[in-house]
N, C-alpha and C positions, 0 to 999 in steps of 0.2 A: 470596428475599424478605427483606424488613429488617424484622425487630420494635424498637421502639423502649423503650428505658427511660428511668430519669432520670437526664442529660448521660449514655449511651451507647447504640450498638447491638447486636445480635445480628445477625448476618448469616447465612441457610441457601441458600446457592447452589452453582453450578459454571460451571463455563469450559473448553472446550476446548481452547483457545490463548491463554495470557498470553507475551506476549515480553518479556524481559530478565529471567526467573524463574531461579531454582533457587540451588542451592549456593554459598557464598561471597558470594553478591549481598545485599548489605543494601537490600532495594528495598518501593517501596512499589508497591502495586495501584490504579489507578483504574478501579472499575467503577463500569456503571451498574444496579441493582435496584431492583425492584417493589419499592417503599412502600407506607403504609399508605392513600394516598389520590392517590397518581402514581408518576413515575418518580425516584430519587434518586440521587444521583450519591456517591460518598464512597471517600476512602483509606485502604488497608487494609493496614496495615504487615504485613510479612511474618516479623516473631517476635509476630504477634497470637495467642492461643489461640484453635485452631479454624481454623487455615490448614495448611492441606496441599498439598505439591505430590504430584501423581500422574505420569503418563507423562512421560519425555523424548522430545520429537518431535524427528528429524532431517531435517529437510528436504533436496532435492535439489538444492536453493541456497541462500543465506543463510550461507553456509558463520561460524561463530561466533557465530551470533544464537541464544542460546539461550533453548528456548521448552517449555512443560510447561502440562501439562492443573492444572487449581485445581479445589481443593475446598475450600469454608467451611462446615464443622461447627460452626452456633453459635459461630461465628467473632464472637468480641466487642469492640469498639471505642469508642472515646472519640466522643462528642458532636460534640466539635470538629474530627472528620475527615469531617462531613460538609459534602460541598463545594457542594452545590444537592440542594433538594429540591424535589418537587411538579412536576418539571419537564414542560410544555408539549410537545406537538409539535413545535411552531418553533424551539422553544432545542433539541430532542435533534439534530432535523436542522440545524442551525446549525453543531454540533459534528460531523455526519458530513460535511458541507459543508466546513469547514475542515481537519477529514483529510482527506479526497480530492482537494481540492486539492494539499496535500505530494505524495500518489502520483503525481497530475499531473505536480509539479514534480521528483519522482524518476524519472518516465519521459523527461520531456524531457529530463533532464541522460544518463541512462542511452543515449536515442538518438544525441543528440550524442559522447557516447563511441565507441560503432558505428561511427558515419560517420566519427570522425578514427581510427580504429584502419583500418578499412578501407582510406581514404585510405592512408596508412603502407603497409602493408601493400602493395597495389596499385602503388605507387611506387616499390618496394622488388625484391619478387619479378619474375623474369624466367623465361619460358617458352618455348621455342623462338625463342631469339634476341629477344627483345621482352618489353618491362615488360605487367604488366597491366592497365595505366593504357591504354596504349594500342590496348586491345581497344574495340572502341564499346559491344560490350554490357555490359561492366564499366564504362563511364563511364554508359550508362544509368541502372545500378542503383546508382551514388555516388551519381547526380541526387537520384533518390529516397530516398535515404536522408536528404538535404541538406533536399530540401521536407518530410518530415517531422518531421525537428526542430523546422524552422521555423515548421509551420504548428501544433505542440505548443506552442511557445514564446509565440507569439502568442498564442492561444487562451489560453493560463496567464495572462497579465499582464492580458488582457481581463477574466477571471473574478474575477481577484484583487482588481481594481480595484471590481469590483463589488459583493463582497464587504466591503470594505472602506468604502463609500460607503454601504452597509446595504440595494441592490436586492435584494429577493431573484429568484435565479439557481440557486435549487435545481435544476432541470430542467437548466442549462446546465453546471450542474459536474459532474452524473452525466452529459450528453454529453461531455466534455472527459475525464473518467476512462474514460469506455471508448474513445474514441478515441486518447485518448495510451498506454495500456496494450493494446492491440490494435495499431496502429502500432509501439509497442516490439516487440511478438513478433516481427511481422512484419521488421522492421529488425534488429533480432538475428539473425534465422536467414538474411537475405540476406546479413549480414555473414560469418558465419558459413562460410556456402556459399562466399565466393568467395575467404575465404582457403584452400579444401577440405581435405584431410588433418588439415593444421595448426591450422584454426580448430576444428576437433572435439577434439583433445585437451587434458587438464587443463593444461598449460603454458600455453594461448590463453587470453588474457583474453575473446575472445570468445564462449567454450563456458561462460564461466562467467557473461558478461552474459546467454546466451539461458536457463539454467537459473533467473538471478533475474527476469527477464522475466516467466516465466510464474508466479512468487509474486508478481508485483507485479498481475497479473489479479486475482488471489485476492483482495489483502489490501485491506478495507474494500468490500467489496462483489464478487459474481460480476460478469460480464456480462450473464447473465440478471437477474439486482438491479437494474442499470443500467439495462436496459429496460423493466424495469415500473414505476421511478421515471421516466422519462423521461415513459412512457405517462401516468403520472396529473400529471405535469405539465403535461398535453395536456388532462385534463379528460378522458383517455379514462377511465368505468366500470366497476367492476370486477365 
């Protein structure tokens, strides 16, 4: 929560995961905390008294994305870092609307990776006298590798557009993150799979796109999150 004085705040909060934290980082914090009559938004430099970093998390992808648990102990700050206050329903999801479109557009680029790594790859390798290209069920699974970018790709520009025009498309960008982040999984481990030995080890870029895949589920929303935003974008009751 944020107690307010005059031109400063007091900040008493925590955070599980801030990324781009810890040592050597001169960075600042934008969270969002309960105010005294909404939600408020404000930056929280990180030589502010009453900032604490706690755990280093190491994740099983992301490899140099460094990320630690926050603690603000009457963490005190100027006035003038606060960046909105009193904030609305509509403006918070506006702003989760706007990240989850980025993860969109990092799942599309990430699938399109896949498919041209695989291509390569497929083109390349030869198995009892024949490329792997030339197996049909391996031209199968390029197919789909190919329709899923594409229909991620699309589906991004539609949103964005939308986005941008001021429709609101809340309901259509939590469908678009979970289907571009679900699709990615999926596309990563066929890719995966059909370079075999090769694509599993730390040398394959591919073993290293399926392990940020599945952070890319995670970050800004589960799947389950997706669909219960999805549902009350239906008018379904809770």
């Amino acid at each position: 929560g944020v107690v307010r004085r005059q031109r400063q705040m007091c900040i008493r909060d925590s955070k599980c995961f801030c990324t781009n934290t810890g040592p050597g980082i001169d960075s600042l914090v934008l969270g969002f905390f309960r105010g005294p009559s909404g939600l408020d938004c404000a930056l929280v430099p990180s030589s502010s008294p009453g900032f604490y970093l706690a755990h280093h998390y190491r994740f099983a992808g992301w490899e140099g994305l460094p990320n630690h648990a926050l603690v603000l102990q009457d963490c005190t700050v100027s006035g003038d870092h606060l960046v909105a206050e009193d904030l609305g329903g509509e403006s918070f999801e506006r702003w989760c609307d706007c990240s989850r479109l980025l993860v969109s557009a990092t799942a599309a680029g990430m699938i399109r990776a896949c498919t041209d790594e695989a291509v390569r790859y497929c083109g390349e390798r030869e198995q009892f006298g024949k490329r792997l290209e030339e197996q049909q069920f391996l031209r199968f699974r390029l197919a789909d590798l190919s329709l899923s970018a594409e229909l991620v790709h699309t589906g991004l520009h539609l949103a964005a557009a939308r986005l941008d025009e001021g429709v609101p498309c809340h309901g259509e960008i939590c469908m678009l993150k979970l289907f571009a982040t679900s699709r990615l999984e999926e596309a990563a481990s066929s890719a995966m799979e059909m370079a075999g030995g090769y694509g599993y080890t730390v040398d394959s870029g591919l073993s290293s796109l399926y392990r940020d895949a599945k952070g890319l589920q995670l970050l800004w929303g589960t799947r389950e999150m997706m669909r219960l935003e999805i549902a009350r974008s239906l008018g379904v009751r809770e």
